[in-house]
TILO-874448 format. One record per residue: z, x, y of N, C-alpha, C, O in turn; residue in three letters. Coordinates in steps of 0.02 Angstrom, whole numbers, padded with zeros to 5 digits, always signed. Example, Ala and Ser with C-alpha at 12.3 -4.5 7.8 and 13.67 -1.06 7.14 Angstrom:
<nodes>
+00390+00660-00284+00390+00615-00225+00390+00660-00165+00423+00712-00166ALA;+00354+00642-00112+00357+00684-00053+00394+00645+00002+00402+00670+00057SER;
</nodes>
This chain:
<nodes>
-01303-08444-10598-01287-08403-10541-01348-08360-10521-01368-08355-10463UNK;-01369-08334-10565-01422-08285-10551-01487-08343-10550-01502-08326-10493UNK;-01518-08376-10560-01576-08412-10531-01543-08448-10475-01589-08463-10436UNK;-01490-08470-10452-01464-08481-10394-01506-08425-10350-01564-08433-10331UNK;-01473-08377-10342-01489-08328-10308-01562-08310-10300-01589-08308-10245UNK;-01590-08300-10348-01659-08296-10352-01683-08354-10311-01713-08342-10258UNK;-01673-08416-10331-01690-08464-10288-01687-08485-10205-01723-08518-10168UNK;-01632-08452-10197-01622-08422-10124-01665-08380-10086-01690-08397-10032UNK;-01679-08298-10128-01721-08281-10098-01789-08253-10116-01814-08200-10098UNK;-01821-08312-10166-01874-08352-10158-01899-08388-10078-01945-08372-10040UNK;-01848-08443-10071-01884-08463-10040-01847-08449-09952-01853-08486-09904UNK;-01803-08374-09959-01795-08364-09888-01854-08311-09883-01882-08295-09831UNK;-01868-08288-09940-01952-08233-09931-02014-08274-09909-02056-08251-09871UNK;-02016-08351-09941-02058-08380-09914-02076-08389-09827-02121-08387-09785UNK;-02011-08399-09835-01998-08394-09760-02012-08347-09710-02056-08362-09670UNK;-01988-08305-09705-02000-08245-09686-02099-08230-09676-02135-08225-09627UNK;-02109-08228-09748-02179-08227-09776-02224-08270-09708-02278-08246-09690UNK;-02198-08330-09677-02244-08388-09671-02229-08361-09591-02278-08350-09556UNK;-02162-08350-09562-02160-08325-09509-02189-08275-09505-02240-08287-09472UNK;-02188-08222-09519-02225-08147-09505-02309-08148-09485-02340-08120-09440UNK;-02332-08198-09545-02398-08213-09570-02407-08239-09476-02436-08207-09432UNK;-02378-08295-09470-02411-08322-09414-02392-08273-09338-02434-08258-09296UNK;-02334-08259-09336-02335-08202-09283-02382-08163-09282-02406-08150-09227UNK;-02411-08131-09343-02460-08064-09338-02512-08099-09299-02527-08086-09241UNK;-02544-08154-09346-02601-08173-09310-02605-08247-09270-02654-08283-09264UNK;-02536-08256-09245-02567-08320-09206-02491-08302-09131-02483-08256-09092UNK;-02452-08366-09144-02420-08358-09058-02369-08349-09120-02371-08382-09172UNK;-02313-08286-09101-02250-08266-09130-02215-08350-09122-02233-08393-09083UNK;-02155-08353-09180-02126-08417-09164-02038-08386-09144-01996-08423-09118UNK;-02027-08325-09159-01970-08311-09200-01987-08266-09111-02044-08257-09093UNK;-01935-08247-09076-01972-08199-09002-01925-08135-09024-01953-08081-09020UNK;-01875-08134-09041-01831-08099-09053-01829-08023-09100-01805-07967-09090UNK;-01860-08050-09147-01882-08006-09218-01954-08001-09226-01986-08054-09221UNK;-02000-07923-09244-02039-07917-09257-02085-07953-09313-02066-07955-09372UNK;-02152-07982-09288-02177-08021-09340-02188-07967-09398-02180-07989-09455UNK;-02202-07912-09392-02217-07858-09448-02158-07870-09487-02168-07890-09544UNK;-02095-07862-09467-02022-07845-09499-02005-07908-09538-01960-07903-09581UNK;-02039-07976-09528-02005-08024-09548-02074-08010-09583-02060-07978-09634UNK;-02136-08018-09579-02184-08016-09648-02138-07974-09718-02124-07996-09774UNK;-02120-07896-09681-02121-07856-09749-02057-07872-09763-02055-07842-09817UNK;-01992-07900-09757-01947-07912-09777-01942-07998-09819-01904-08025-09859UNK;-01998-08017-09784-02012-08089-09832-02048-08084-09898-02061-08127-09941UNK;-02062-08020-09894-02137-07984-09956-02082-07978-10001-02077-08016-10049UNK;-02030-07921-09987-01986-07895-10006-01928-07943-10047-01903-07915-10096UNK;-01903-08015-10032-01848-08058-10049-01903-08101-10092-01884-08122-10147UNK;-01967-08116-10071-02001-08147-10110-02036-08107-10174-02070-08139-10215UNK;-02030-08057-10178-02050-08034-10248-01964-08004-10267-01968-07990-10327UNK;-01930-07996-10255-01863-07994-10282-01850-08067-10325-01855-08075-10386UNK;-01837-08109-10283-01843-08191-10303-01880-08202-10346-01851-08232-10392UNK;-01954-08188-10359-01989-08219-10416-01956-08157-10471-01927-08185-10518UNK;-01954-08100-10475-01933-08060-10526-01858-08083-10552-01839-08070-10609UNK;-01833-08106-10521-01757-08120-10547-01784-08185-10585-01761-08196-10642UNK;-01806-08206-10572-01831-08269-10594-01856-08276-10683-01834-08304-10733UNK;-01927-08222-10662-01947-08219-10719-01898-08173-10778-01894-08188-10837UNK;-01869-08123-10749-01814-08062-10801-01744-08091-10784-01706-08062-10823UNK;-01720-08119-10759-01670-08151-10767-01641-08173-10809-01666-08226-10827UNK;-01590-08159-10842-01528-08203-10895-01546-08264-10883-01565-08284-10828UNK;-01541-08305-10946-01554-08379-10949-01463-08404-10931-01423-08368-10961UNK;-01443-08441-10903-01391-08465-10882-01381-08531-10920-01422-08555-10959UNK;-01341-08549-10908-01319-08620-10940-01296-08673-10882-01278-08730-10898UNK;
</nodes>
């Protein structure tokens, strides 16, 4: 359950991360939402995600 989750937002931070990244410095893809807001909230789920990851309960 919990690397589920982690795994989720892993790679919805990636996301985020890859959108923001290219809004700041190239043509926004996303028109709606700030490329800043989706960088630091992709920063944000993507180091949540790897920390659950690594300190996370081992599951079965």
């Amino acid at each position: 359950m919990i690397r589920t989750l982690a795994l989720i937002l892993t790679l919805v931070g990636m996301a985020g991360l890859i959108l923001g990244v290219l809004g700041i410095f190239g043509t926004p893809i996303v028109n709606s939402l700030s490329p800043w807001a989706l960088a630091i909230l992709g920063l944000i789920f993507f180091i949540a995600g790897t920390s659950m990851f690594k300190y996370g309960k081992k599951s079965a």
